[in-house]
C-alpha positions as CSV (number, residue, x, y, z in Angstrom):
1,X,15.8,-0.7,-33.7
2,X,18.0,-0.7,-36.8
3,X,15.7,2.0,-38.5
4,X,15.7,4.7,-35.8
5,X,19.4,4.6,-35.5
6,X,19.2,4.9,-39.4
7,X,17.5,7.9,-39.5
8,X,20.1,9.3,-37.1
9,X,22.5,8.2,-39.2
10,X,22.8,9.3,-42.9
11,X,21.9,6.7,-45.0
12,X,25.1,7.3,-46.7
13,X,27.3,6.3,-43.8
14,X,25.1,3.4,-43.1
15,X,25.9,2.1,-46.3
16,X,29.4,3.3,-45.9
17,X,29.7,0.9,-43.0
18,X,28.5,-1.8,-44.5
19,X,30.9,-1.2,-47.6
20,X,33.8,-1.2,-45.4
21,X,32.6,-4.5,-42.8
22,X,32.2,-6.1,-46.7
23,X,35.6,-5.2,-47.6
24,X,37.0,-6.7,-44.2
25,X,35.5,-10.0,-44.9
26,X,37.2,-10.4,-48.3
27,X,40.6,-8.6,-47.8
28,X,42.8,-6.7,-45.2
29,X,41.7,-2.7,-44.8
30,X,44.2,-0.3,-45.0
31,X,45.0,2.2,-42.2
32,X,43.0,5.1,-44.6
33,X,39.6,2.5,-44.2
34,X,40.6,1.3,-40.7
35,X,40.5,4.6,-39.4
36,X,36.9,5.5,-40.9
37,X,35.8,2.5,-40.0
38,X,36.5,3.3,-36.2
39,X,35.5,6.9,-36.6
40,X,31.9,5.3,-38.3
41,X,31.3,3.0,-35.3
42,X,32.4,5.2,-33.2
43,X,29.4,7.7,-33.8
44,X,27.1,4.6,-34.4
45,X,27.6,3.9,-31.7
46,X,27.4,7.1,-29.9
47,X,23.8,7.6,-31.7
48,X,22.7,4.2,-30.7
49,X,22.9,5.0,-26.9
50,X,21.4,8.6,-27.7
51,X,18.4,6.6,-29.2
52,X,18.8,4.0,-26.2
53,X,18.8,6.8,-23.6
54,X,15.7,8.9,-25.2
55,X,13.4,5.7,-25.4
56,X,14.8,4.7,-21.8
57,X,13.4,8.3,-20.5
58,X,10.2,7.8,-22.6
59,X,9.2,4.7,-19.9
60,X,6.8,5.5,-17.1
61,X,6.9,2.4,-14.5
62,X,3.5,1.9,-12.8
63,X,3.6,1.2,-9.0
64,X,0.5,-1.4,-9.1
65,X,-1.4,-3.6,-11.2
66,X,-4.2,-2.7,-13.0
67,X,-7.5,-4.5,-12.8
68,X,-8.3,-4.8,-16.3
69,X,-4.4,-5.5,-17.2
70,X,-4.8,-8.5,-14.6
71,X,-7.8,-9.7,-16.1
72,X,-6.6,-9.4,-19.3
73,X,-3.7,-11.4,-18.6
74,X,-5.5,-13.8,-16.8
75,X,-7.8,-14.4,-19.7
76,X,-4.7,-14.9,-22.4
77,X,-3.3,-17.1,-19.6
78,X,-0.3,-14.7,-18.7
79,X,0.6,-15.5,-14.9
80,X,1.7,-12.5,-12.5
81,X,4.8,-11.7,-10.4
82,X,5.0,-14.1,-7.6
83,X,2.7,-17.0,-9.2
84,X,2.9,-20.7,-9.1
């Protein structure tokens, strides 16, 4: 998942992000990097459910089983819904 929301996000605030979680770790950030930190994980975020939402809509649901996906699993040893 990490590199789709990469491509949505410019490499360069990726690594900007990074820089500044880094920083937080070793020292205090001042109210300058506080405030682009927020503003970065704010539209991280923000792309992250954009990504979420797309592959979300991308999902067809079936309404039965399928024969050979039964078989199938029966053969790998996969049980069904409602299976002892």
């Amino acid at each position: 998942m990490q590199g789709i929301i990469s491509t949505m996000l410019e490499k360069q605030k990726m690594d900007r992000i990074n820089e500044l979680a880094r920083a937080s770790k070793v020292r205090e950030l001042d109210a300058d990097e506080r405030a682009e930190q927020k503003a970065l994980r704010t539209e991280y975020i923000e792309k992250f459910r954009e990504s979420f939402k797309a592959q979300l809509e991308q999902i067809e649901l079936a309404d039965a089983v399928d024969e050979s996906t039964w078989a199938c699993n029966a053969v790998h040893g996969k049980r069904q819904r409602g299976e002892a």
